[in-house]
N, C-alpha and C positions, 0 to 999 in steps of 0.2 A: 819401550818401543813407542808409546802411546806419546811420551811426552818429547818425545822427537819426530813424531808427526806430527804433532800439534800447532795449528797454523791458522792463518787466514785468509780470506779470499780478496784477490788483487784486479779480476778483472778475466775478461771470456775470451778466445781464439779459436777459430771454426765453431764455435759451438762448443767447448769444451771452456770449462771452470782451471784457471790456476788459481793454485794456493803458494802461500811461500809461507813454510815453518818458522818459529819464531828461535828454532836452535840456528836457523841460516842465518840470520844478524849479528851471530855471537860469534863464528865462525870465518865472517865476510872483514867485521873488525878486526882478526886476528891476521888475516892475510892482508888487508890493507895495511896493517902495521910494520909485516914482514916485508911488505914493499915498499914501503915508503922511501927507502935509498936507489929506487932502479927508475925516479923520477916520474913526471905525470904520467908517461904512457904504460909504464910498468904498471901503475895503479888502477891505472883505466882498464888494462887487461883484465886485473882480477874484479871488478863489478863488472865483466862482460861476461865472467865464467859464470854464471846462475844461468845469464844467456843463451850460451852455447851448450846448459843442460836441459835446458827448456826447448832449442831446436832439435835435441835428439830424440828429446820425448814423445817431441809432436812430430819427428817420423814413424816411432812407432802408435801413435793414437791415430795418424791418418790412415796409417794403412789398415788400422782394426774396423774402423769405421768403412773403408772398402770392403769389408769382410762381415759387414752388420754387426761386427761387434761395440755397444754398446760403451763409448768410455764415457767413465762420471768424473773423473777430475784429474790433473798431474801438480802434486807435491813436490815445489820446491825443499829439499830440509839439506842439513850442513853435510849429508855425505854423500850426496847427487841430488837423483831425481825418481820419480816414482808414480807411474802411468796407472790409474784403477779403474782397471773394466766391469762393467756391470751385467757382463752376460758370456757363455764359454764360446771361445775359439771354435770354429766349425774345420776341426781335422788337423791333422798334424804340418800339410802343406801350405794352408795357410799361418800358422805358426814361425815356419819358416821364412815367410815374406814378411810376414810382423817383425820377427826379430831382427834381421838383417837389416830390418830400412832406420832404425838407429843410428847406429856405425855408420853408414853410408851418406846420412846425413852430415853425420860428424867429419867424416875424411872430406865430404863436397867442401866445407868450410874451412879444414885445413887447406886445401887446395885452391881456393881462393885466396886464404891468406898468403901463400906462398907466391903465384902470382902477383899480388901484390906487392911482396917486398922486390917480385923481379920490377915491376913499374917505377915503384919512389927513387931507389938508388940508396942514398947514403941520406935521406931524409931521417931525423930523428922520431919519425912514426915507426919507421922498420921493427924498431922494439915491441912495439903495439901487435902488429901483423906476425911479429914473429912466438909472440905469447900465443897466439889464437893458434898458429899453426902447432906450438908444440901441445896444447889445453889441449885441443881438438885429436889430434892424430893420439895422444896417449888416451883419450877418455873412450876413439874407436874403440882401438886395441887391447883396451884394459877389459873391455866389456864384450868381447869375441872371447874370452878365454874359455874353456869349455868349465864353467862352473856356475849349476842350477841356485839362482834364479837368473843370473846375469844372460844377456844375449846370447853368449856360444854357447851357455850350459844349456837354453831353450833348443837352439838347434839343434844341438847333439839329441836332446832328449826325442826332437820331435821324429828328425834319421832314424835314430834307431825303432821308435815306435810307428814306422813303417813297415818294419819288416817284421818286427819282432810282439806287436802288440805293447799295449800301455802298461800291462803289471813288468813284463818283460823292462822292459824299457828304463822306470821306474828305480828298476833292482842295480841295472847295470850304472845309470847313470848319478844314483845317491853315491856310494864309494866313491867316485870321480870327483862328485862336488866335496867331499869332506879332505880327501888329501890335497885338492887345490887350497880349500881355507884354510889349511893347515900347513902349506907354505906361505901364503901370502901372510899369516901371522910369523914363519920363523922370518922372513924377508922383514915386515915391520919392527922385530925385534934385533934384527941385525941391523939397522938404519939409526935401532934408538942407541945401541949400542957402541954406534960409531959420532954419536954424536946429534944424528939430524932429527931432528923434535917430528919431524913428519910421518915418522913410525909410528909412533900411535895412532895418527891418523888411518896408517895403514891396519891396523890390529884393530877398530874400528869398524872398517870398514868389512874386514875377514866376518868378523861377529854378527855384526848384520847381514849379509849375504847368508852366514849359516841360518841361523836363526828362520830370515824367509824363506829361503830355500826349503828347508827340513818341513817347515810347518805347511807350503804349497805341497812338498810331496808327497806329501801323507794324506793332503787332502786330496790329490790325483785318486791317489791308491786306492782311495774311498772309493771313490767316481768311479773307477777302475772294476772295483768289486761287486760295486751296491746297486749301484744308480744305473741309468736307461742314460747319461751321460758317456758310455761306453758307446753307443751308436756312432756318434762324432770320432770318436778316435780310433777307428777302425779303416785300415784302408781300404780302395776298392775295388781291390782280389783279394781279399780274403775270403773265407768262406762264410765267418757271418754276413758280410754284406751280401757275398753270393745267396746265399742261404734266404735271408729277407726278399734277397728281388723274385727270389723263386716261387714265394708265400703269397708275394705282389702279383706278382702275372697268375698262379694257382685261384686267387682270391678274383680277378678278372674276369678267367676265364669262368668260373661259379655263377659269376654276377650274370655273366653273357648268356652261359646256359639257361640263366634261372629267370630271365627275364625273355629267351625265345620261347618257354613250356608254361610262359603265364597264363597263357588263353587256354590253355588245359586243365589249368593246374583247379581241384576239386575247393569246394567250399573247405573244406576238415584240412587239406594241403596249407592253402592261402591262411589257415588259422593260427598252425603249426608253425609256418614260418614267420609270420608277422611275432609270435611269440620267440622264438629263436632269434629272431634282429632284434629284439626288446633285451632278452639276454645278454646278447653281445653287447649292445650300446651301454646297458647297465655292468659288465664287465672292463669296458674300456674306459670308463668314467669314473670307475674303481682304480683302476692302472693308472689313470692320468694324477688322479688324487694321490695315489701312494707314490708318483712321479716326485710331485711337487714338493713334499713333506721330507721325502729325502733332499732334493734336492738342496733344501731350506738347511738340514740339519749339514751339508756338506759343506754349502756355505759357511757356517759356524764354526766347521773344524778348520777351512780354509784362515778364516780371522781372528779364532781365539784359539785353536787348537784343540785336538783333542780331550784333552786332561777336563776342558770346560764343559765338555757334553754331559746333560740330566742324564739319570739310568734310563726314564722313558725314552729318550732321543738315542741313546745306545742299544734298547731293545727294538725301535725302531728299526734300526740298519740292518740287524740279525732277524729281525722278520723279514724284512726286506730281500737280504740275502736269498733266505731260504724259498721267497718267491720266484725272483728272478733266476736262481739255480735250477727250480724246478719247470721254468716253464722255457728254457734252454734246452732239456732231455727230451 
């Protein structure tokens, strides 16, 4: 996996770093070559397909950056493209507008190109216009499929984890993605089968998707279980978020109190509580600390997997656990 992300950097768009992997040059040869009989425009189309993954990409990096999330780079490599954010999705409805503004990008651009071939006529570019329109409209649609990590598999996941919560969610939407990979390999095998060399490409591509897919969902799961990252993914009528606001307005209302009985309040009072908001502060600075450590450790299973985690980093999350369980009752 590493040495198919492995790339270099090309240059900056809104703010955000592309890279192009050094497996896409191996890959871009191979289609230039398969084109070479559909004449210059034929050609021209495929060095414009990195393109036209690069404008899907950076539909979904703009819309994460409207949502403050954090992107650090998009990876050009030989079997699309790959958007890395450097901070969580705030809620399942913003997920939804993430994901969706990919494909949509991609369809604007078939639809352009189709346009356009209504313009030329019978100009020997129609071929050009007509690659973009077909690259574009299959690279939407391929990536609506409801199969985690791709676009539909995000939507689906983020749907159902409105209603249902993120472990819920999780559980239903893993089986989904694995019988999808597991057609789109018998399809890439039915392809080689018949002759067309782009089956592999297809089986490929299935394998990768598994792979990230399996390894983000596990690290959801985490998040799900362990982490204070469950805030975010909670919608808002549930009853944890009810729950919280009630704790909020409660905590308020204390404040309100405790600050109209201060011209009252005894020296031995005023003592008491300056000690009690020294606890808390020193409890919440605790909480924030064992925040971040998980979080850290989540990260890790997010990018190298679980199997990678030290025993101390796995006895982490099981303390962890046992805190956040506990202080839920």
């Amino acid at each position: 996996m590493n040495l198919l992300l492995a790339s270099h950097r090309i240059g900056r768009i809104f703010g955000i770093e592309i890279h192009i992997a050094y497996s896409l040059y191996i890959i871009m040869g191979l289609f230039i070559l398969q084109s070479a009989g559909s004449g210059m425009y034929g050609t021209l189309s495929m060095l414009l397909l990195p393109v036209c993954v690069l404008a899907h990409e950076l539909g979904h990096s703009l819309a994460s950056k409207k949502f403050g999330v954090r992107v650090n780079r998009i990876v050009l490599h030989m079997l699309g493209g790959a958007a890395e954010i450097g901070s969580l999705i705030p809620g399942p409805r913003a997920e939804i507008i993430i994901s969706i503004m990919g494909p949509l990008v991609s369809l604007a651009i078939a639809g352009i190109s189709y346009y356009m071939m209504l313009i030329i006529g019978n100009h020997p570019a129609i071929v050009l216009f007509y690659y973009l329109m077909y690259m574009n409209t299959f690279l939407a649609i391929f990536n609506l499929l409801p199969v985690f990590p791709m676009d539909g598999g995000r939507i689906a996941l983020a749907i159902v984890m409105l209603f249902k919560g993120p472990e819920k969610a999780i559980k239903l939407v893993k089986p989904l993605s694995i019988a999808g990979v597991v057609l789109l390999c018998a399809y890439g095998v039915i392809q080689m089968l018949s002759g067309n060399q782009s089956g592999m490409m297809m089986i490929l591509i299935a394998l990768l998707i598994y792979f990230q897919g399996n390894q983000e969902l596990q690290a959801r799961m985490y998040a799900a279980r362990y982490s204070s990252m469950n805030d975010s993914w909670r919608s808002p009528n549930s009853s944890y978020t009810q729950d919280a606001t009630f704790k909020t307005n409660t905590s308020k209302a204390k404040k309100a109190k405790s600050a109209k009985n201060a011209n009252n309040e005894s020296i031995l009072g005023s003592w008491l509580r300056q000690r009690r908001e020294a606890k808390e502060k020193k409890e919440q600075a605790s909480r924030t600390e064992l925040d971040e450590r998980v979080d850290e450790v989540l990260k890790k299973v997010k990018e190298e997997g679980i199997a990678n985690l030290s025993p101390g980093e796995k006895a982490l999350l099981q303390s962890a656990s046992k805190k956040y369980k506990s202080k839920r009752k």
